[in-house]
py3Dmol code that shows the C-alpha trace and the ligand (Angstrom):
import py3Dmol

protein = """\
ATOM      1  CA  UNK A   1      -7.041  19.978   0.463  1.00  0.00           C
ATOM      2  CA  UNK A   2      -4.835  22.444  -1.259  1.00  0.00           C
ATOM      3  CA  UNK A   3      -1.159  21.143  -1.133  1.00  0.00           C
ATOM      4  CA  UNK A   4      -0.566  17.111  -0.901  1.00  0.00           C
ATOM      5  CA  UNK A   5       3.044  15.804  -0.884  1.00  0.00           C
ATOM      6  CA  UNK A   6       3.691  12.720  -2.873  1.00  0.00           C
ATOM      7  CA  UNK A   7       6.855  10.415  -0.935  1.00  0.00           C
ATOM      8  CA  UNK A   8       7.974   7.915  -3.650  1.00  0.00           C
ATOM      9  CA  UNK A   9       6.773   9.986  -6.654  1.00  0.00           C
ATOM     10  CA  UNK A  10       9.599   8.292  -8.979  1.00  0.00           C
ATOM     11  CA  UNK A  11       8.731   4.301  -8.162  1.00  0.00           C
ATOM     12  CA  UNK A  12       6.358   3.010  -9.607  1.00  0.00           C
ATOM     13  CA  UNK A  13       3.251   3.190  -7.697  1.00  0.00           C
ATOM     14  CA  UNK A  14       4.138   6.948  -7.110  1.00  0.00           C
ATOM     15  CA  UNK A  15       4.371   7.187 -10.874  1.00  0.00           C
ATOM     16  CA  UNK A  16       0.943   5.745 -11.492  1.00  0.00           C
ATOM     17  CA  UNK A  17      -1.041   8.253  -9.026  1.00  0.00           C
ATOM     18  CA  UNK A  18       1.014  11.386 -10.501  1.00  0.00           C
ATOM     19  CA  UNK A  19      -0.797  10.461 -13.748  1.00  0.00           C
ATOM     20  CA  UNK A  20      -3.801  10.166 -11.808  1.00  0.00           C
ATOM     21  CA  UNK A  21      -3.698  13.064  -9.907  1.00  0.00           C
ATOM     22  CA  UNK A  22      -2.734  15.529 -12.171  1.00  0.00           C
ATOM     23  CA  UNK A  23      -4.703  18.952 -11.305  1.00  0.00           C
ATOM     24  CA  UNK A  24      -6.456  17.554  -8.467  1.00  0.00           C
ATOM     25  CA  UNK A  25      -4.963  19.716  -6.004  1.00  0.00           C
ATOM     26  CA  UNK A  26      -3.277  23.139  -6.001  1.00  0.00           C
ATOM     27  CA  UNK A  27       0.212  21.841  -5.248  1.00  0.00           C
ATOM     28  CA  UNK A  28       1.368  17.971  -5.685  1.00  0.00           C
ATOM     29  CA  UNK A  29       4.021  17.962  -3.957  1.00  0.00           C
ATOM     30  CA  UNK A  30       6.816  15.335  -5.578  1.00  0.00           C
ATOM     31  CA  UNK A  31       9.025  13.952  -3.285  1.00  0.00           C
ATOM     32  CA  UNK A  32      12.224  11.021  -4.156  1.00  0.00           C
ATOM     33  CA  UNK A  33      15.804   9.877  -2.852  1.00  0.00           C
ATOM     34  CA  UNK A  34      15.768  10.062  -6.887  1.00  0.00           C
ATOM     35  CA  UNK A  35      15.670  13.609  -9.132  1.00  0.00           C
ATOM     36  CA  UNK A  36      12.437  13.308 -10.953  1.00  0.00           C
ATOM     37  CA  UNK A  37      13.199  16.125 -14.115  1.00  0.00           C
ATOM     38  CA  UNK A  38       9.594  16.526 -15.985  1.00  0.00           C
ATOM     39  CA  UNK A  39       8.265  18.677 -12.797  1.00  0.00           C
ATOM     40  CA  UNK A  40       5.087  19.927 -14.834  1.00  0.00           C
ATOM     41  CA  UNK A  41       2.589  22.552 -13.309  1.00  0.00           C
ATOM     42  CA  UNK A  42       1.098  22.388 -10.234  1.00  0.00           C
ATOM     43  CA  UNK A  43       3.812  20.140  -8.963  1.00  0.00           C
ATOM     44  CA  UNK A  44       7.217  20.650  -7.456  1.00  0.00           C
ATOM     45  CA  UNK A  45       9.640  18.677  -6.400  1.00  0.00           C
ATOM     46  CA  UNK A  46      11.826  18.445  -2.952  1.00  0.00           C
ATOM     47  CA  UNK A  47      14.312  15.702  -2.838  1.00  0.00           C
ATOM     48  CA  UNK A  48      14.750  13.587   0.798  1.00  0.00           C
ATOM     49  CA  UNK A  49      15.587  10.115   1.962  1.00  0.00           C
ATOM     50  CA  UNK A  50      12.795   9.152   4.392  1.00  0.00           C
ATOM     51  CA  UNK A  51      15.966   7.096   6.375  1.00  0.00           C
ATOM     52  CA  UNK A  52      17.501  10.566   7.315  1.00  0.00           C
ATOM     53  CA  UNK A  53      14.958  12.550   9.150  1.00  0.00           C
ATOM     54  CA  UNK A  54      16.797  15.628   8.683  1.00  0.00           C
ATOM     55  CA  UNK A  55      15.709  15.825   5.300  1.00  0.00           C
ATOM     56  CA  UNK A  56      11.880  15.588   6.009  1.00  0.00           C
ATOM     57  CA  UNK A  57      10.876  18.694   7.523  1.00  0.00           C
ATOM     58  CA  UNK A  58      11.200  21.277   4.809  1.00  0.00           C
ATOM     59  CA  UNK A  59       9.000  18.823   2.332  1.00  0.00           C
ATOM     60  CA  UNK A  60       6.363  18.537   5.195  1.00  0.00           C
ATOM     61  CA  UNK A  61       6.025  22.343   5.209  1.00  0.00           C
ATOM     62  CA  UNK A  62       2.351  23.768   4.573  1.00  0.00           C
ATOM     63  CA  UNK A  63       0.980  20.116   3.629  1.00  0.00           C
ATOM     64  CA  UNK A  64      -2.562  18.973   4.203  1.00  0.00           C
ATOM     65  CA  UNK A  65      -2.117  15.546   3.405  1.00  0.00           C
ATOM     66  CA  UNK A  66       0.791  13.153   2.127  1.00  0.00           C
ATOM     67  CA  UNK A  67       0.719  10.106   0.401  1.00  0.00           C
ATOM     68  CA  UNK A  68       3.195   8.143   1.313  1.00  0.00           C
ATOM     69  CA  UNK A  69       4.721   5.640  -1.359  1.00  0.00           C
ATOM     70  CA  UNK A  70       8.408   6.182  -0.466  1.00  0.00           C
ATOM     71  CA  UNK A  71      10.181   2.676   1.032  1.00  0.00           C
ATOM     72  CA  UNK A  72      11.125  -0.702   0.315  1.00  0.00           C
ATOM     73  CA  UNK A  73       8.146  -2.370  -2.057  1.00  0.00           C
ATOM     74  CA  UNK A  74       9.289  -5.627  -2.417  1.00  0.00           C
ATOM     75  CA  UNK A  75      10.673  -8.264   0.053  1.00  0.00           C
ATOM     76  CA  UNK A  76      14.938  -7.674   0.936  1.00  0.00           C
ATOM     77  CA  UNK A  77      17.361  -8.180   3.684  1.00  0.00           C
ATOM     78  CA  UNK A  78      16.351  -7.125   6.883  1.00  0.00           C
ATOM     79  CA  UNK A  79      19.147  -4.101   7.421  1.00  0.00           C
ATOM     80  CA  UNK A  80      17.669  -2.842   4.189  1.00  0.00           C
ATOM     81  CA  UNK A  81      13.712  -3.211   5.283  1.00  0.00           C
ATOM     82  CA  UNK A  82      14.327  -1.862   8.286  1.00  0.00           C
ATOM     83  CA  UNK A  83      15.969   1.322   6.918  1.00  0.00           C
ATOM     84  CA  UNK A  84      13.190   2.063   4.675  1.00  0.00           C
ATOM     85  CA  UNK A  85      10.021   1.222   6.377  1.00  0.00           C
ATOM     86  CA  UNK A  86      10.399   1.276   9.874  1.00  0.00           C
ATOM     87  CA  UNK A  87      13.113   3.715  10.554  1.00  0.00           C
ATOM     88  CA  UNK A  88      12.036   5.711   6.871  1.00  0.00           C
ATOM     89  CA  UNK A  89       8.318   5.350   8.111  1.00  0.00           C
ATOM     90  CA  UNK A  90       8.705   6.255  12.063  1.00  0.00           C
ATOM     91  CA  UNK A  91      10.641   9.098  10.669  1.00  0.00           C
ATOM     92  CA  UNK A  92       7.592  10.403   8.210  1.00  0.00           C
ATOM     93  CA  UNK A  93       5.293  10.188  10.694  1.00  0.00           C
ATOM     94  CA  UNK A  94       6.938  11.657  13.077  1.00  0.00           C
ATOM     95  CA  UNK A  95       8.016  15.014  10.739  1.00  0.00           C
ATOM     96  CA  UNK A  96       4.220  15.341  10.013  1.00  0.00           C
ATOM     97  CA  UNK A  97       3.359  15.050  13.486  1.00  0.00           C
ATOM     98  CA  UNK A  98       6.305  18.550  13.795  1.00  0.00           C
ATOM     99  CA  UNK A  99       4.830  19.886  10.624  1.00  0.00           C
ATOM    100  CA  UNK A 100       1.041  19.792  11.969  1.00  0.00           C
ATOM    101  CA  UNK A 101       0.066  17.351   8.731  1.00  0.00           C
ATOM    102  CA  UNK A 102      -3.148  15.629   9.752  1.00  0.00           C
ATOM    103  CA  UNK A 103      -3.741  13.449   6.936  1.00  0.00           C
ATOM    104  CA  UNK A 104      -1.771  10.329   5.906  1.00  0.00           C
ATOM    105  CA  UNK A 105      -1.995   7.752   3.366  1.00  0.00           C
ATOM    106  CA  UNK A 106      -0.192   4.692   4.396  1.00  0.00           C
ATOM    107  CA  UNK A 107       0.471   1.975   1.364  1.00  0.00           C
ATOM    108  CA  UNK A 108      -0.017  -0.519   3.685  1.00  0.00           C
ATOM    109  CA  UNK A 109      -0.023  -4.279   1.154  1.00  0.00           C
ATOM    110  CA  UNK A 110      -1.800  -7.633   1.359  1.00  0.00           C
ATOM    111  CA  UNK A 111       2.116  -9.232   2.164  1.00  0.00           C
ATOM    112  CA  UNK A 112       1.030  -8.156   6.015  1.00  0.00           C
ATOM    113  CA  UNK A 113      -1.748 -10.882   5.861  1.00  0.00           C
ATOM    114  CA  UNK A 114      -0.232 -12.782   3.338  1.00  0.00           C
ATOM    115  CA  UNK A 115      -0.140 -16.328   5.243  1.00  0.00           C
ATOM    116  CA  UNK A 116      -3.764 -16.500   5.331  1.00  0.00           C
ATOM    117  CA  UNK A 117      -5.246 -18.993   3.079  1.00  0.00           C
ATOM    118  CA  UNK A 118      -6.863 -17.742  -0.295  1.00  0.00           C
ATOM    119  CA  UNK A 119     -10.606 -20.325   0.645  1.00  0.00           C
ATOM    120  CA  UNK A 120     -11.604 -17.359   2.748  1.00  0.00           C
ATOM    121  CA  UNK A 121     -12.168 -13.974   2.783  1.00  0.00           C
ATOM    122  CA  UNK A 122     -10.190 -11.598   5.343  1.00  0.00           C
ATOM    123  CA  UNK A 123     -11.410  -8.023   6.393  1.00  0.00           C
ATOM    124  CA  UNK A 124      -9.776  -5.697   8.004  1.00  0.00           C
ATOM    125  CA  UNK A 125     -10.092  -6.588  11.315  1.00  0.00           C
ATOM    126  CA  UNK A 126      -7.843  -9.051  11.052  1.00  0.00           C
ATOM    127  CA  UNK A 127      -4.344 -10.639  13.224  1.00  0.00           C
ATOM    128  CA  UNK A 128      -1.754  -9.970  10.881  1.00  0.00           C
ATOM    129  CA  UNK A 129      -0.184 -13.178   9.148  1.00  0.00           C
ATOM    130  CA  UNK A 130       3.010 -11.309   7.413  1.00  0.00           C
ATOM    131  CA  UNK A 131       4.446 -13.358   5.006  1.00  0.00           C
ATOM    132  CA  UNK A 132       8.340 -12.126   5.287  1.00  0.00           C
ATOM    133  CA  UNK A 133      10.348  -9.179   6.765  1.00  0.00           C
ATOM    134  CA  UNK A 134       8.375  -7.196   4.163  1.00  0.00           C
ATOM    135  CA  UNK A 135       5.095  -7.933   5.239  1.00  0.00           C
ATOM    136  CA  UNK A 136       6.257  -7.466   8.969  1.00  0.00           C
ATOM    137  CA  UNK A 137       7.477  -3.722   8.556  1.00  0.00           C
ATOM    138  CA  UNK A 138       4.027  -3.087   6.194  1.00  0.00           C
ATOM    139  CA  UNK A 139       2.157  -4.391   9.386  1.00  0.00           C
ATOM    140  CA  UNK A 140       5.072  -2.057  11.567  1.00  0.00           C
ATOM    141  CA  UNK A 141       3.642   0.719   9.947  1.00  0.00           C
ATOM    142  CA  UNK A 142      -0.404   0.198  10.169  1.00  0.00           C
ATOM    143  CA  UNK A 143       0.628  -0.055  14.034  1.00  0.00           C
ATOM    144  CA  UNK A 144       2.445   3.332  13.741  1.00  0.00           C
ATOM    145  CA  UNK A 145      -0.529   5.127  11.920  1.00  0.00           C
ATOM    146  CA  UNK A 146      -2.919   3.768  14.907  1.00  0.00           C
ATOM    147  CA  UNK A 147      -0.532   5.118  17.306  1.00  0.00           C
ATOM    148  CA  UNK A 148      -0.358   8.591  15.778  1.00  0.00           C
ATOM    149  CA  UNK A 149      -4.134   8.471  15.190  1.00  0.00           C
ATOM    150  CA  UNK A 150      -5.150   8.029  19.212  1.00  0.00           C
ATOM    151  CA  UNK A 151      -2.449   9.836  20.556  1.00  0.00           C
ATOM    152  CA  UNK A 152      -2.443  12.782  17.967  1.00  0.00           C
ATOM    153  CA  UNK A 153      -5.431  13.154  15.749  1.00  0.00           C
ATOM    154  CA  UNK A 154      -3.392  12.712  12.483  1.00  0.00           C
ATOM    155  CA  UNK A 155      -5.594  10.420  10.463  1.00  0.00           C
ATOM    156  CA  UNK A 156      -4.545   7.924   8.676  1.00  0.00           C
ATOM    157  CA  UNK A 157      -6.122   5.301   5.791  1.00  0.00           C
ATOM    158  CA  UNK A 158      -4.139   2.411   5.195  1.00  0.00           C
ATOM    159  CA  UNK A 159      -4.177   1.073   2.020  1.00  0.00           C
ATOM    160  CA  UNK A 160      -3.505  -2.977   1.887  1.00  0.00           C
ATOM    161  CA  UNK A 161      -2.675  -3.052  -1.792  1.00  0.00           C
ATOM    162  CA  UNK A 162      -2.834  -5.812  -3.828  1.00  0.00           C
ATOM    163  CA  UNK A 163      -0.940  -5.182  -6.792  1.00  0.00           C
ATOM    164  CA  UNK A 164      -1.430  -1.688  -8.585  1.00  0.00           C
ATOM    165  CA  UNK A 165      -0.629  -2.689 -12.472  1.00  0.00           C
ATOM    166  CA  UNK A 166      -2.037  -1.526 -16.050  1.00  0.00           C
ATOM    167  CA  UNK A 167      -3.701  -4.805 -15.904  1.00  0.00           C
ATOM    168  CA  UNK A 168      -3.645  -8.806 -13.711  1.00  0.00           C
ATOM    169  CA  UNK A 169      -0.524 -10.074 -14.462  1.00  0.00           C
ATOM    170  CA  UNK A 170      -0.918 -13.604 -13.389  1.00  0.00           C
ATOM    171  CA  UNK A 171      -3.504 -15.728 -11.582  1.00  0.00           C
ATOM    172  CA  UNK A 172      -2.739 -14.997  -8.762  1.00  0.00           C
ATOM    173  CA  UNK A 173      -3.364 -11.215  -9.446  1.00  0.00           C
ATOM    174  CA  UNK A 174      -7.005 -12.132 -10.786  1.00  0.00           C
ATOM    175  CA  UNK A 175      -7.685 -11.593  -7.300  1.00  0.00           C
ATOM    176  CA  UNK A 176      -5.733  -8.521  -5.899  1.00  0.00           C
ATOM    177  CA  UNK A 177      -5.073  -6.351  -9.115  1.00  0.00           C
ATOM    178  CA  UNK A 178      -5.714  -2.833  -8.725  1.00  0.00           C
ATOM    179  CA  UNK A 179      -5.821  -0.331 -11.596  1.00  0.00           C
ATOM    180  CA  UNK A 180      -4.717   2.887 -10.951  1.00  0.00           C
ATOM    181  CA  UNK A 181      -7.665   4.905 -11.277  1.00  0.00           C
ATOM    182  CA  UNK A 182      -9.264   2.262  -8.564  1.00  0.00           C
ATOM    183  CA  UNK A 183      -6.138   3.033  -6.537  1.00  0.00           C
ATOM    184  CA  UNK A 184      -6.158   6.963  -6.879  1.00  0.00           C
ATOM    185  CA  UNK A 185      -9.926   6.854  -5.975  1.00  0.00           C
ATOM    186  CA  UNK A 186      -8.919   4.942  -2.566  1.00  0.00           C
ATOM    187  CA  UNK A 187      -6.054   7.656  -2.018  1.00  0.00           C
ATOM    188  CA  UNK A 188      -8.325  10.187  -2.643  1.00  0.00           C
ATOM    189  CA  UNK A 189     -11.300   8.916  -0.410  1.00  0.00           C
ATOM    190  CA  UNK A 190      -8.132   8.707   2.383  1.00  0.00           C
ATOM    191  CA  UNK A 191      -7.002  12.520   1.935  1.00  0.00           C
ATOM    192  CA  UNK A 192     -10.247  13.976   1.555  1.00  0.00           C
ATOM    193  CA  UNK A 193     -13.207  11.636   3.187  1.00  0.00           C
ATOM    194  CA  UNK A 194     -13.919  13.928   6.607  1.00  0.00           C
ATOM    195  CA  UNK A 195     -14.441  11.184   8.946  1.00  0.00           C
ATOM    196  CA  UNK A 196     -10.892   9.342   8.933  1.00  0.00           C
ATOM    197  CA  UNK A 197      -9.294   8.859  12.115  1.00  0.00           C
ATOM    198  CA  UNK A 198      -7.829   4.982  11.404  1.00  0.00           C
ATOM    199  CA  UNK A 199      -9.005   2.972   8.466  1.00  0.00           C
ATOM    200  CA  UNK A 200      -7.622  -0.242   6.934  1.00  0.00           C
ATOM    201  CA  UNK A 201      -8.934  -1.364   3.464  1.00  0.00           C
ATOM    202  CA  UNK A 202      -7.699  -3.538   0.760  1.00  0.00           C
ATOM    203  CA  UNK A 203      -6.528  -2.019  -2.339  1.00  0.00           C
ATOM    204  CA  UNK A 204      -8.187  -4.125  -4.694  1.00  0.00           C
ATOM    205  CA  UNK A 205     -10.704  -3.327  -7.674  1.00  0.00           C
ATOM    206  CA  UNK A 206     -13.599  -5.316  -8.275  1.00  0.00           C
ATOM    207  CA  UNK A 207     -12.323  -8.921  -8.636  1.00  0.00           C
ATOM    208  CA  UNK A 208     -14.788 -11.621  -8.712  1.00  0.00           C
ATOM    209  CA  UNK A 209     -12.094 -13.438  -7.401  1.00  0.00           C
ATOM    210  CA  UNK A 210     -11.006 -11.089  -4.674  1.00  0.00           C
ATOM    211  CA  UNK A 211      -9.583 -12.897  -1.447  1.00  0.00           C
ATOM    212  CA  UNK A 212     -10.505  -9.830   0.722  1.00  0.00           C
ATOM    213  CA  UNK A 213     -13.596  -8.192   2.324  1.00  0.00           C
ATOM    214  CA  UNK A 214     -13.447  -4.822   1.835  1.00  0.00           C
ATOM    215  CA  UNK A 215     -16.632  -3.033   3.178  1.00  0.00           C
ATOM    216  CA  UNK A 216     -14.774  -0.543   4.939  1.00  0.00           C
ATOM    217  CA  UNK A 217     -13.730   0.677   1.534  1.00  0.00           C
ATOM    218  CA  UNK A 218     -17.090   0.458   0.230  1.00  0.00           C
ATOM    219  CA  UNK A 219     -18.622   2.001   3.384  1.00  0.00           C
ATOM    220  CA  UNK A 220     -16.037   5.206   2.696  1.00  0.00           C
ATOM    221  CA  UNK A 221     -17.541   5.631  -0.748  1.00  0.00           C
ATOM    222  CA  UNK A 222     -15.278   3.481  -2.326  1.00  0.00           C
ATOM    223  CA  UNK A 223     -17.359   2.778  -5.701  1.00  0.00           C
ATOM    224  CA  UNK A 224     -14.184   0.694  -7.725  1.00  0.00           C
ATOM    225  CA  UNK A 225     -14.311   1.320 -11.758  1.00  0.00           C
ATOM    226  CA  UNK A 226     -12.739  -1.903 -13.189  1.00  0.00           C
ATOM    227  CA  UNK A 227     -12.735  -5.192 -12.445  1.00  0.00           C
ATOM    228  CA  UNK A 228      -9.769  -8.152 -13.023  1.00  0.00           C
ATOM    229  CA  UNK A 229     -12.208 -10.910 -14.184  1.00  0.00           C
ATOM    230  CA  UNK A 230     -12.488  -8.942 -17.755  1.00  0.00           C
ATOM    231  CA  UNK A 231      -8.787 -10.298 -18.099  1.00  0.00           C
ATOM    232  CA  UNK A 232      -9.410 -13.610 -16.506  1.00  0.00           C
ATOM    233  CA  UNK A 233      -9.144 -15.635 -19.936  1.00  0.00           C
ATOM    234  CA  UNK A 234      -6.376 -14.110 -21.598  1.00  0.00           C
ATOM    235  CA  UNK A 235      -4.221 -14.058 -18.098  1.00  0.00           C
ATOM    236  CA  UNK A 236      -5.478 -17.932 -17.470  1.00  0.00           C
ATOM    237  CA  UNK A 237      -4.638 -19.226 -20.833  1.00  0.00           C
ATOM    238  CA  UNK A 238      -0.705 -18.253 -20.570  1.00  0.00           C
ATOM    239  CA  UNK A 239      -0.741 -19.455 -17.108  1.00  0.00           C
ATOM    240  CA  UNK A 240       1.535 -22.421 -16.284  1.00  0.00           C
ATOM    241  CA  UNK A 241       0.644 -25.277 -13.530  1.00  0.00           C
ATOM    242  CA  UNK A 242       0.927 -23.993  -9.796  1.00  0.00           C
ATOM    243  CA  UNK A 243       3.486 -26.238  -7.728  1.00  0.00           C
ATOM    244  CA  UNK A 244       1.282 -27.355  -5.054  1.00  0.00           C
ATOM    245  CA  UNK A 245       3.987 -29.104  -3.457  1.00  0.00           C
ATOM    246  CA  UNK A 246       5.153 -25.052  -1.995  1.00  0.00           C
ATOM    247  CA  UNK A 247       2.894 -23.070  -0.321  1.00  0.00           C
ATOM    248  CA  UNK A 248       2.923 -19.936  -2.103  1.00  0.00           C
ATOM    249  CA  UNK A 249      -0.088 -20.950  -4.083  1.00  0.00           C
ATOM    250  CA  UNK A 250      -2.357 -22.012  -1.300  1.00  0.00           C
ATOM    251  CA  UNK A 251      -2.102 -18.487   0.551  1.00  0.00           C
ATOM    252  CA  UNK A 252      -2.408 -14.812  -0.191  1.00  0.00           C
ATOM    253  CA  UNK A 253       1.163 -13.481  -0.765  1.00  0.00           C
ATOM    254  CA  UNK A 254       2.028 -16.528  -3.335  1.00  0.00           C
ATOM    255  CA  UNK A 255       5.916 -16.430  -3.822  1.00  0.00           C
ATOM    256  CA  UNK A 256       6.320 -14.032  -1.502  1.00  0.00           C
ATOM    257  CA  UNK A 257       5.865 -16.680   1.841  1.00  0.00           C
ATOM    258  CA  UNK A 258       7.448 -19.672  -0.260  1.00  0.00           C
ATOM    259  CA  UNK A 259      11.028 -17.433   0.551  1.00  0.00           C
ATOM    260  CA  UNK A 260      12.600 -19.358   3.046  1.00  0.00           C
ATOM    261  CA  UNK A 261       9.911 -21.361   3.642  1.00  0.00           C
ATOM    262  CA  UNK A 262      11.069 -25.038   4.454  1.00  0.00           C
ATOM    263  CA  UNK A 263       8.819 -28.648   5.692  1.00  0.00           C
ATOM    264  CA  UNK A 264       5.132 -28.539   5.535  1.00  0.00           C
ATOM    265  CA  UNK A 265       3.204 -26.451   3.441  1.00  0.00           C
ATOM    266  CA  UNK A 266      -0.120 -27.030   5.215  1.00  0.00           C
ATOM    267  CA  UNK A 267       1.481 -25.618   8.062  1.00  0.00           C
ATOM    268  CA  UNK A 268       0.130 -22.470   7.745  1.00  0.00           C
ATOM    269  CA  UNK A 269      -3.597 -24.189   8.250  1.00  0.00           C
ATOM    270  CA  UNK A 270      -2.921 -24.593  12.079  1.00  0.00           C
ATOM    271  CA  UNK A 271      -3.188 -20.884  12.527  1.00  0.00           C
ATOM    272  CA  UNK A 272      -5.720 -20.599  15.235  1.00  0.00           C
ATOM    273  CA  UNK A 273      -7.410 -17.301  13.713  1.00  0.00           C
TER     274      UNK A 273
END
"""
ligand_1 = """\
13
15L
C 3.490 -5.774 -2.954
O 3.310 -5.417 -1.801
C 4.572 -5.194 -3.796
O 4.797 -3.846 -3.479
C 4.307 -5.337 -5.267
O 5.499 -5.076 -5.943
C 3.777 -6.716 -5.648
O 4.802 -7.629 -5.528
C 2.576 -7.038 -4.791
O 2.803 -6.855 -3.427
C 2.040 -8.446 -4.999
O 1.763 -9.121 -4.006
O 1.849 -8.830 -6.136
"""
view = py3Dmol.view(width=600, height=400)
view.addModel(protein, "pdb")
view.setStyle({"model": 0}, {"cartoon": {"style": "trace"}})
view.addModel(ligand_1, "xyz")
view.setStyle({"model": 1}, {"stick": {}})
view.zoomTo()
view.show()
């Protein structure tokens, strides 16, 4: 893999695998609705807005593989998750589909399963349980990377990250932290591993506490270098009582599926899968 294009290369997971990628192919291609100014060697940069398609085809030219971080990370309003990650996504995969790209990345994020409740693990094979418009749009675009996998051999590994940090923030983070060598190693397995056609594995490092089964991941070579519980009693000491009258800390996506949530917060538990 010779020249990789890098959507999102300004936020902050895009940041993190710059660092981490530095030198590891010919061309890293840098790619942001925001300038990025530091453009070192072996890297160039192509400004775009994944919402206007137009602006997609001329970074897509001569890639073998893009990594797609571009698009809304957090939860928002729907107008402006729709705009970045399914219209913005739809329109990615569709200019690599043009472009002849065969190799995709998709930051897919554990908000997609994120109603499931933390006393069990969940693989990959899973029905999603999106915890917001957010998680809805991540599980919009796992569909899209199937489709474009079956119907036109551009491979795709999507990535169900936890939370890519310098270190666990919080409890809750014990169990999905990734650092960002773990999470370049995943990236890299999904450019470069031969055999990809449609993969889905958590983006998680080794957490004792880890609410995911991820032997896809390990089955791809996946062989993660650091693991969350070395933080556990610094990170649990500062950490305040949970409020187990919400749901957010019974399931995976914490505050995320307490937004807007209203009534019962054992609701959840009547999920039949
Ligand atoms: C995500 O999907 C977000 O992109 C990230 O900002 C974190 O909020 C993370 O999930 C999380 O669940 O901690």
């Amino acid at each position: 893999m010779k020249t990789v294009l890098l959507t999102g290369a300004a936020g902050s997971i895009g940041s993190g695998l710059r660092r981490e990628l530095k030198g590891v192919y010919d061309e890293l291609r840098l790619a942001d609705i925001k300038a990025i100014n530091d453009v070192g060697p072996g890297e160039s940069f192509h400004r775009l807005d994944i919402a206007d398609a137009g602006t997609l085809g001329a970074a897509m030219k001569g890639v073998d593989g893009v990594i797609h971080m571009a698009g809304q990370s957090v939860e928002a309003d729907w107008e402006t998750v729709h705009r970045q990650n399914i219209v913005g996504l739809y329109n990615l995969y569709e200019a690599a589909r043009i472009a002849g790209v065969k190799r995709i990345v998709y930051p897919s994020s554990n908000h997609a399963v994120g109603f499931y409740p933390r006393s069990r693990r969940v693989g990959a094979v899973t029905v999603f349980r999106p915890d917001g418009r957010y998680g809805i749009s991540k599980a919009f675009g796992e569909l899209v990377a199937a489709l474009y996998a079956d119907k036109f051999g551009i491979g795709s590994l999507c990535i169900r990250i936890g939370n890519a940090n310098d270190k666990p923030i919080d409890k809750r983070r014990l169990s999905i932290w990734v650092s960002w060598r773990d999470l370049a190693q995943l990236v890299r397995i999904g450019l470069e591993h031969p055999a990809i056609h449609f993969e889905i594995v958590y983006g998680v490092s080794d957490n004792e506490r880890s609410w995911f089964d991820n032997a896809t991941a390990y089955q791809l070579g996946y062989r993660p270098q650091d693991r969350a519980e070395d933080y556990a009693a610094d990170v649990l000491a500062k950490e305040l009582p949970e409020d187990m009258t919400k749901v957010g800390p019974r399931v995976i996506g914490g505050s995320f599926a307490d937004d807007d949530y209203a009534g019962d917060p054992n609701r959840f538990e009547k999920f039949r899968y």
